[in-house]
C-alpha positions in Angstrom: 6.8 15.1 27.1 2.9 14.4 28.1 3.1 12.0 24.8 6.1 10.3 26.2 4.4 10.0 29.6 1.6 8.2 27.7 3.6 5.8 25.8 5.4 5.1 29.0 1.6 4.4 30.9 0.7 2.3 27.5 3.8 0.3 27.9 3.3 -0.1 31.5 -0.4 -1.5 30.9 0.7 -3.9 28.1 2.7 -5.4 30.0 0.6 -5.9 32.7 -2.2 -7.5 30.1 0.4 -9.9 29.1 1.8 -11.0 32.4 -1.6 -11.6 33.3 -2.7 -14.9 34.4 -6.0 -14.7 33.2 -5.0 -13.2 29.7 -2.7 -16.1 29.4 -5.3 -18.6 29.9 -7.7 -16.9 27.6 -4.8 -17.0 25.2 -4.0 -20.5 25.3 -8.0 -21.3 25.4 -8.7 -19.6 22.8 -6.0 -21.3 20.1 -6.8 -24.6 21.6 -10.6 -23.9 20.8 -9.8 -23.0 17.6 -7.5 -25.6 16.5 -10.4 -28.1 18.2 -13.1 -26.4 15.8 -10.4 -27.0 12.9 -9.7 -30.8 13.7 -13.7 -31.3 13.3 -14.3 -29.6 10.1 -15.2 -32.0 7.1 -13.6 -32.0 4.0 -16.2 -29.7 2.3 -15.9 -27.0 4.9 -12.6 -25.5 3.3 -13.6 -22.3 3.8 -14.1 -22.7 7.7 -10.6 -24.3 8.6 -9.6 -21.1 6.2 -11.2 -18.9 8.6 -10.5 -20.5 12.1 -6.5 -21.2 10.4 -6.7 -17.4 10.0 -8.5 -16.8 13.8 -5.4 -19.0 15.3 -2.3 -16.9 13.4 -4.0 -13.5 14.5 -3.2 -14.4 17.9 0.3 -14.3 18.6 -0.1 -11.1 16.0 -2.3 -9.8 18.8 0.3 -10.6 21.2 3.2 -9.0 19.4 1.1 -5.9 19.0 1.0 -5.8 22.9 4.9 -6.1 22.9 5.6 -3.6 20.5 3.1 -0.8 23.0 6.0 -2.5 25.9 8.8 -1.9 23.9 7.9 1.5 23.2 7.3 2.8 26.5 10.4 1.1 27.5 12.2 3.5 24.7 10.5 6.4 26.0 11.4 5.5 29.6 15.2 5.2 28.6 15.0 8.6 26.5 13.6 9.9 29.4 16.4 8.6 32.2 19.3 9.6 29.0 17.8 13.3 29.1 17.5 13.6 32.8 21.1 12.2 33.1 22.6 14.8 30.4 20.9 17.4 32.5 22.3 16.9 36.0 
């Protein structure tokens, strides 16, 4: 139960991070610098635009980790409720 009262707090949190304004904006910021850094590499730099292309899929997989923590404690939350609901 203390576990499930974590995941519950970690889904909470998450979601929090990702309806955050400021997160957001760091988000977007951050792929736009990236893709800007990629636009100006020169044709001999293929292993740079390898490493910024990289950098700019990790962050929706960043993102998606954040969901999953959501989901989670959303499951948890619902187990919960179901137990509680058997029980009265």
């Amino acid at each position: 139960m203390v576990d499930d009262r974590k995941d519950i707090e970690r889904g909470r949190i998450a979601q929090d991070i990702l309806d955050n304004e400021i997160f957001q904006d760091a988000m977007i910021m951050l792929e736009e610098q990236y893709k800007n850094l990629w636009a100006i590499t020169k044709q001999d730099q293929q292993e740079e635009r390898e490493r910024l292309w990289i950098a700019m899929k990790l962050i929706p997989e960043f993102e998606r980790q954040l969901r999953i923590v959501v989901e989670n404690g959303t499951i948890k939350k619902n187990q919960i409720v179901k137990i509680k609901q058997n029980i009265a």
